[in-house]
MARTORZA-363939 format. One record per atom (N, C-alpha, C): residue number from 1; residue in one letter; atom name; x, y, z. Coordinates in Angstrom, 2 decimals. Example, Ala and Ser with C-alpha at 12.3 -4.5 7.8 and 13.67 -1.06 7.14 Angstrom:
<atoms>
+-----+-----+------+---------+---------+---------+
!   n ! res ! atom !      c1 !      c2 !      c3 !
+-----+-----+------+---------+---------+---------+
!   1 !   A !    N !   13.19 !   -5.69 !    7.80 !
!   1 !   A !   CA !   12.30 !   -4.50 !    7.80 !
!   1 !   A !    C !   13.20 !   -3.30 !    7.80 !
!   2 !   S !    N !   12.85 !   -2.25 !    7.08 !
!   2 !   S !   CA !   13.67 !   -1.06 !    7.14 !
!   2 !   S !    C !   12.90 !    0.03 !    7.87 !
+-----+-----+------+---------+---------+---------+
</atoms>
This chain:
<atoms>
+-----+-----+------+---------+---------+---------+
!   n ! res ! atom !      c1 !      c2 !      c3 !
+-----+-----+------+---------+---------+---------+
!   1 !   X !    N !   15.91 !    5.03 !    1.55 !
!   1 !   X !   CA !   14.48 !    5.24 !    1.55 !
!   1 !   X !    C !   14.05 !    6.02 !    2.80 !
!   2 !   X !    N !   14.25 !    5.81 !    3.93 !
!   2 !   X !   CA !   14.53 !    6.90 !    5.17 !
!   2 !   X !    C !   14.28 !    7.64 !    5.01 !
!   3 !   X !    N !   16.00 !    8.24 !    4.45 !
!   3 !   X !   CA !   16.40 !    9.60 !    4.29 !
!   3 !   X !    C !   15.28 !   10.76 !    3.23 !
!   4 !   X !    N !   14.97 !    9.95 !    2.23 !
!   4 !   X !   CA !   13.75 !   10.21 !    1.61 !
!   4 !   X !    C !   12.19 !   10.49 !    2.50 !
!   5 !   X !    N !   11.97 !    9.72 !    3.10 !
!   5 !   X !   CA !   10.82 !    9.72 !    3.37 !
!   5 !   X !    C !   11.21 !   10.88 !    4.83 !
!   6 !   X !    N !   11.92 !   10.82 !    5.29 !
!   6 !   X !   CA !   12.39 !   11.95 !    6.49 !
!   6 !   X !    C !   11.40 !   13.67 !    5.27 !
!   7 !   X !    N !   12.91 !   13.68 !    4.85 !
!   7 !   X !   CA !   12.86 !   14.86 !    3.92 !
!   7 !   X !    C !   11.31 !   15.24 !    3.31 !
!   8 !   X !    N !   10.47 !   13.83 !    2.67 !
!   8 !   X !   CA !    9.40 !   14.25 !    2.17 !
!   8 !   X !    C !    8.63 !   14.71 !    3.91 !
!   9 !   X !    N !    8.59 !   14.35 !    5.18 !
!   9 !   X !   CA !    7.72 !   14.06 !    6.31 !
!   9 !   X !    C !    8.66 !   15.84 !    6.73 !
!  10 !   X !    N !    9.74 !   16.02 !    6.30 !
!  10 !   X !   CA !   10.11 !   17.49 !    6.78 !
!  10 !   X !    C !    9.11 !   18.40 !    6.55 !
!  11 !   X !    N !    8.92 !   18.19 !    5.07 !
!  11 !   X !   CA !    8.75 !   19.12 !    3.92 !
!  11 !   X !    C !    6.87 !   19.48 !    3.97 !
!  12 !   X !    N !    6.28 !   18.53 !    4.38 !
!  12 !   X !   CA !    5.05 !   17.97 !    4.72 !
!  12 !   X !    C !    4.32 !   19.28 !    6.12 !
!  13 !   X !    N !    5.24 !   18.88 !    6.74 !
!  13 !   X !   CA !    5.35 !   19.68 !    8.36 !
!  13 !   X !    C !    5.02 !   21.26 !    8.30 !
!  14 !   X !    N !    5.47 !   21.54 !    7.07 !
!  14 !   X !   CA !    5.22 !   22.73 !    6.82 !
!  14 !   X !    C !    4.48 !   23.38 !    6.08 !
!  15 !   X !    N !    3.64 !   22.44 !    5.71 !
!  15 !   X !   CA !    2.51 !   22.95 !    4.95 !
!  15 !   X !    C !    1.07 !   23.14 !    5.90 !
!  16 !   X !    N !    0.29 !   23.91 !    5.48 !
!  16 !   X !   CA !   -1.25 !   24.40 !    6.06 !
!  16 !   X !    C !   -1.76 !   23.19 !    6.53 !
!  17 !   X !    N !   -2.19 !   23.56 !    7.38 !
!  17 !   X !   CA !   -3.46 !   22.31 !    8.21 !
!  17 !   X !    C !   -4.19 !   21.18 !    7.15 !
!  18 !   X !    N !   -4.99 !   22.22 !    5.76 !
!  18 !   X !   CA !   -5.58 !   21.61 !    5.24 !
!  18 !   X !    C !   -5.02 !   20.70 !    4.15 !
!  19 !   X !    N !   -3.65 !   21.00 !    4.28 !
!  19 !   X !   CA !   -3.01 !   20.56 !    3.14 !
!  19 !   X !    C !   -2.25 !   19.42 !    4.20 !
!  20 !   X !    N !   -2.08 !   19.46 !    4.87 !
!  20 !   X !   CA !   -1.40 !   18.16 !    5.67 !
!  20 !   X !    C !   -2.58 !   17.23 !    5.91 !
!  21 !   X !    N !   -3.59 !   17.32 !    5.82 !
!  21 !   X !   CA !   -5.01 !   16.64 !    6.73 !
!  21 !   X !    C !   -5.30 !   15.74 !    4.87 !
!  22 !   X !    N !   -5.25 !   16.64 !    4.05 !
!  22 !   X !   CA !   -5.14 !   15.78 !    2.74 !
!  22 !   X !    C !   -4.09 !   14.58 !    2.23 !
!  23 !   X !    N !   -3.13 !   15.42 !    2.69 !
!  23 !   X !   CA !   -1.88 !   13.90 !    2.60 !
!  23 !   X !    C !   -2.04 !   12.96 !    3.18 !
!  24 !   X !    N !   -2.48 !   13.27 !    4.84 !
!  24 !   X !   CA !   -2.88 !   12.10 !    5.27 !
!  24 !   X !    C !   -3.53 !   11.29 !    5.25 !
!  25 !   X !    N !   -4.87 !   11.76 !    4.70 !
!  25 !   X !   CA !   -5.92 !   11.14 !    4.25 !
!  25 !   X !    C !   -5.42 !    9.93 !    2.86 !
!  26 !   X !    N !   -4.76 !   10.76 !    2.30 !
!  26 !   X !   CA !   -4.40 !   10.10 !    1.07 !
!  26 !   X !    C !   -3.49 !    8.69 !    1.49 !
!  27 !   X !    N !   -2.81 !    9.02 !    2.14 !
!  27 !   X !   CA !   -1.38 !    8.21 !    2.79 !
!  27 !   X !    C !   -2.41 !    6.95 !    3.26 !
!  28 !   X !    N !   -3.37 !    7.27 !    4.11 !
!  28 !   X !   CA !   -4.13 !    6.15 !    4.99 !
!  28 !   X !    C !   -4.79 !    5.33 !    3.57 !
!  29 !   X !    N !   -5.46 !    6.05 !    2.49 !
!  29 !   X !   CA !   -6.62 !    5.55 !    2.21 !
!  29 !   X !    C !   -5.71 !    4.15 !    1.22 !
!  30 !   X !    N !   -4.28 !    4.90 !    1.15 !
!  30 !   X !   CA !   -3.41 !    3.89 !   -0.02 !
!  30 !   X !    C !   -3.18 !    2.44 !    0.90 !
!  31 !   X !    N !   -2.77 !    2.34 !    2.34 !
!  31 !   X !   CA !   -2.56 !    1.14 !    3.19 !
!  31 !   X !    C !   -4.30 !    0.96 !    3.24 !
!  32 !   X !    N !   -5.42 !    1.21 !    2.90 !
!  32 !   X !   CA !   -6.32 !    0.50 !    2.98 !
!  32 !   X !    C !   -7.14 !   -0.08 !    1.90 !
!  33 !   X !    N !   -6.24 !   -0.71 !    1.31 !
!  33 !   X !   CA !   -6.43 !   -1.77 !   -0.01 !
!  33 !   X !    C !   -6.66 !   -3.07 !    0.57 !
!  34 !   X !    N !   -7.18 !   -4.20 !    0.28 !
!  34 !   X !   CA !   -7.47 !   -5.13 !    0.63 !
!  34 !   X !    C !   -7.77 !   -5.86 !   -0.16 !
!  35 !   X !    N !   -6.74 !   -6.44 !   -1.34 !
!  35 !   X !   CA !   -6.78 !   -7.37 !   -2.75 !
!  35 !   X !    C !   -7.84 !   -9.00 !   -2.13 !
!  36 !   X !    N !   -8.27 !   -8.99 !   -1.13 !
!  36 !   X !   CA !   -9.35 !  -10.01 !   -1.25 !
!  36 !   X !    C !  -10.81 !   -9.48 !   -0.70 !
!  37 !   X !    N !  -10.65 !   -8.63 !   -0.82 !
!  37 !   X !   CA !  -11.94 !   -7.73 !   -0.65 !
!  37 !   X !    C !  -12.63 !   -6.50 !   -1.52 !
!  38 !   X !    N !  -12.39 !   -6.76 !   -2.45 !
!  38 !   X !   CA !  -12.80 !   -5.67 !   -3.69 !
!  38 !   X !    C !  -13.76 !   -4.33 !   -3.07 !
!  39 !   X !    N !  -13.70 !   -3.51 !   -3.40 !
!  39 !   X !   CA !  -14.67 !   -2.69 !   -3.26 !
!  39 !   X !    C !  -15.54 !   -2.44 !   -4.42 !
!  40 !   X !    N !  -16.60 !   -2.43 !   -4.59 !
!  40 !   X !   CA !  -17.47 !   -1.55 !   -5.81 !
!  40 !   X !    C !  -17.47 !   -0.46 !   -6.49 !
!  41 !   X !    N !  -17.42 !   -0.21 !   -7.43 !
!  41 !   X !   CA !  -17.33 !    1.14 !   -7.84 !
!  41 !   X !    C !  -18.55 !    1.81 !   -7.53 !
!  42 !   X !    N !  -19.48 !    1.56 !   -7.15 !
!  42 !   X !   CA !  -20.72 !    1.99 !   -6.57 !
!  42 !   X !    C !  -20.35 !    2.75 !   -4.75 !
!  43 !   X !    N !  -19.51 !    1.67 !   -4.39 !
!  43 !   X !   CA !  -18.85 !    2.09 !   -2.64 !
!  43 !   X !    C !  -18.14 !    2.51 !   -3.06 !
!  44 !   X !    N !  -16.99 !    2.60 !   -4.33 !
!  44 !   X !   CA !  -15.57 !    3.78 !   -3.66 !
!  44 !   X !    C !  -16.73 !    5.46 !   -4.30 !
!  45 !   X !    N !  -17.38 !    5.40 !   -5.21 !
!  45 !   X !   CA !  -18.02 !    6.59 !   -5.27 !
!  45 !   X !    C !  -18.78 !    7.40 !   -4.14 !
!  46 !   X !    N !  -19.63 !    6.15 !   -3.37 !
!  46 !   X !   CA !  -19.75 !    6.95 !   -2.45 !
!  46 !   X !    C !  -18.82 !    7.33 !   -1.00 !
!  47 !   X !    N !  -18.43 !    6.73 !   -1.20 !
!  47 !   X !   CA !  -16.74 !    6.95 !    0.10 !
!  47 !   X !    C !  -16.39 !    8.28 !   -0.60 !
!  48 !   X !    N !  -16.25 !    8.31 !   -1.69 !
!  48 !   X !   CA !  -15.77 !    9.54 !   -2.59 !
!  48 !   X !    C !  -16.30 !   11.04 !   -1.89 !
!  49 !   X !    N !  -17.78 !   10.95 !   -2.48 !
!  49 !   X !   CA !  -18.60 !   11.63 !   -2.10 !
!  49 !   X !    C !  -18.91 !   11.92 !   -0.55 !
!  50 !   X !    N !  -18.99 !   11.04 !   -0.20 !
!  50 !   X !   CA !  -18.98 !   11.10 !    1.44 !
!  50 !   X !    C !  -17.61 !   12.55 !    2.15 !
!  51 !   X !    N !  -16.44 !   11.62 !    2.06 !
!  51 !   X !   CA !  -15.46 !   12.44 !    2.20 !
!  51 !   X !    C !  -15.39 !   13.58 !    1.23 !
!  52 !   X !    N !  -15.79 !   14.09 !    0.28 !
!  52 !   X !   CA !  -15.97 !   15.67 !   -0.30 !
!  52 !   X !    C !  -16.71 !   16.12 !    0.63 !
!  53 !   X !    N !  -18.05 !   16.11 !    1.25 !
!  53 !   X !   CA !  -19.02 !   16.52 !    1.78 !
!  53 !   X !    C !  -18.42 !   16.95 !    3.43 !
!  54 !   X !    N !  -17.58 !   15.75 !    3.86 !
!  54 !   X !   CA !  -17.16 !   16.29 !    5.13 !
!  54 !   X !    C !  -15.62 !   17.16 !    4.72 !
!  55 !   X !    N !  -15.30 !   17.05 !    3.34 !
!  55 !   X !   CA !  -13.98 !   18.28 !    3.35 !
!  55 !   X !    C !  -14.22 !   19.43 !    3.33 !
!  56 !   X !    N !  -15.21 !   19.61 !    2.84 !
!  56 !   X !   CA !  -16.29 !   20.93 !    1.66 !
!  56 !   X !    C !  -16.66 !   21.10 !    3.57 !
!  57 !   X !    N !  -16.97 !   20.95 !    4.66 !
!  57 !   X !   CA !  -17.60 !   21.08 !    5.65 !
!  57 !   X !    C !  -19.39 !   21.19 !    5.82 !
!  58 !   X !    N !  -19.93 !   20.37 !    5.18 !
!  58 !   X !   CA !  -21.64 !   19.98 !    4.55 !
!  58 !   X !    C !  -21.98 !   19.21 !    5.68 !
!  59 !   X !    N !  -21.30 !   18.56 !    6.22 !
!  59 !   X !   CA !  -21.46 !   17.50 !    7.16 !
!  59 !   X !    C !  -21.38 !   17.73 !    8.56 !
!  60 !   X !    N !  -22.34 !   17.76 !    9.97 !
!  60 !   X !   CA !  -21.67 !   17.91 !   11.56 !
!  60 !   X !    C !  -21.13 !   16.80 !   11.56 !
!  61 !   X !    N !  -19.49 !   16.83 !   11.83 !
!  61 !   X !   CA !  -18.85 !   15.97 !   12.53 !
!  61 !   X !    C !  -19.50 !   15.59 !   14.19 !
!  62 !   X !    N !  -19.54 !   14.55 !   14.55 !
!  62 !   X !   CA !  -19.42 !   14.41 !   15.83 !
!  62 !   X !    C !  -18.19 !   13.03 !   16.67 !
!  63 !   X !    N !  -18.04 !   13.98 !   17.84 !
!  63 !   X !   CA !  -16.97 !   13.49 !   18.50 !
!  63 !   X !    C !  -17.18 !   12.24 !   18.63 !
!  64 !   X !    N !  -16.17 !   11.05 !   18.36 !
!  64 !   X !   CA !  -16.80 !    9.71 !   19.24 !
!  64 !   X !    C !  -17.17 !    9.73 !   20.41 !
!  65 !   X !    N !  -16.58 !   10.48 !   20.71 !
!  65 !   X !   CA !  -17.04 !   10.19 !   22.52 !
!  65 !   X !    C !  -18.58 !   10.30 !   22.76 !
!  66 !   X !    N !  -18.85 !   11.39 !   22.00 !
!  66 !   X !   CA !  -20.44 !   12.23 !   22.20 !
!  66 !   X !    C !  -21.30 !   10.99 !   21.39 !
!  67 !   X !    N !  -21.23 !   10.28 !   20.74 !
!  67 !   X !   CA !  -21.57 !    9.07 !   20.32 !
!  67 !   X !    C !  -21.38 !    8.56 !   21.02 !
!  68 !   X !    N !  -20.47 !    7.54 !   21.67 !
!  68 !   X !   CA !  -20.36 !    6.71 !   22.56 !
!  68 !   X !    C !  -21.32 !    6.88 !   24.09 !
!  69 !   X !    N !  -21.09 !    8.18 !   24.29 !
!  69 !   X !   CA !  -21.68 !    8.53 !   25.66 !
!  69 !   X !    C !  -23.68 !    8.12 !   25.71 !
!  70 !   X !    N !  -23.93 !    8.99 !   23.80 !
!  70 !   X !   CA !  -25.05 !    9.06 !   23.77 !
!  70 !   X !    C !  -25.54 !    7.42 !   23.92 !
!  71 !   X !    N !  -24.87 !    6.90 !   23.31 !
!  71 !   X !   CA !  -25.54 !    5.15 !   23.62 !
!  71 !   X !    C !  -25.26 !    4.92 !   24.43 !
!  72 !   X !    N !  -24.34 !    4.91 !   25.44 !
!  72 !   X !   CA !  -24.23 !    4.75 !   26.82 !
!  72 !   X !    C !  -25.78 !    4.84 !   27.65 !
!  73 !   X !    N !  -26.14 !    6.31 !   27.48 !
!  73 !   X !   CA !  -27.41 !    7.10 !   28.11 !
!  73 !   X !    C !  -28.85 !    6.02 !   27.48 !
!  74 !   X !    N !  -28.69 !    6.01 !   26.08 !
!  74 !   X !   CA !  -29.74 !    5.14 !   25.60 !
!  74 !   X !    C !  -29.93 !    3.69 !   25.73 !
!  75 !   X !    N !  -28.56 !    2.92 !   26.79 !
!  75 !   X !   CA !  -29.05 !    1.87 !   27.14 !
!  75 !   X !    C !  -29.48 !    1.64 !   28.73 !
!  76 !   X !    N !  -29.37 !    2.72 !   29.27 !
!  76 !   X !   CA !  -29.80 !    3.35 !   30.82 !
!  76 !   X !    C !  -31.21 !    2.82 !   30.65 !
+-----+-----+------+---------+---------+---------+
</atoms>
C-alpha cells in the first residue's frame, strides 16, 4: 500500500497547481467524515457552493493573520 500511495503522491507532484490544490482538497474533505455528526444536506450544499465560489475566485480570501491582527486592533 506504500509503494502505491508513493507512486500515486509521485504522479500527483506533477501535475498544475490547480490540479494538485483539488486533490487535496478532496483528500482532506474524505478524513473529514464524522459518522456521529451528520451533516445536512442543506450544509454539505452550501459547503458545496461556498468552496465553488472561492475556486471560481468570486470570493477575497483573507490571510488569517490579517484577521487575527484585525481583532487584535478591535479589542485595543
Amino acid at each position: 500500500m506504500e509503494n502505491q500511495a508513493s507512486q500515486v503522491l509521485e504522479s500527483a507532484l506533477h501535475l498544475p497547481q490547480s490540479d494538485r490544490a483539488f486533490i487535496a482538497e478532496k483528500l482532506i474533505e474524505s478524513l473529514d467524515v464524522d459518522e456521529d455528526s451528520p451533516i445536512s444536506d442543506e450544509w454539505l450544499q452550501e459547503i458545496r457552493r461556498r468552496c465553488a465560489s472561492t475556486d471560481k475566485g468570486e470570493v477575497e480570501l483573507i490571510p488569517a493573520e490579517k484577521v487575527i491582527e484585525k481583532v487584535l486592533e478591535s479589542l485595543e
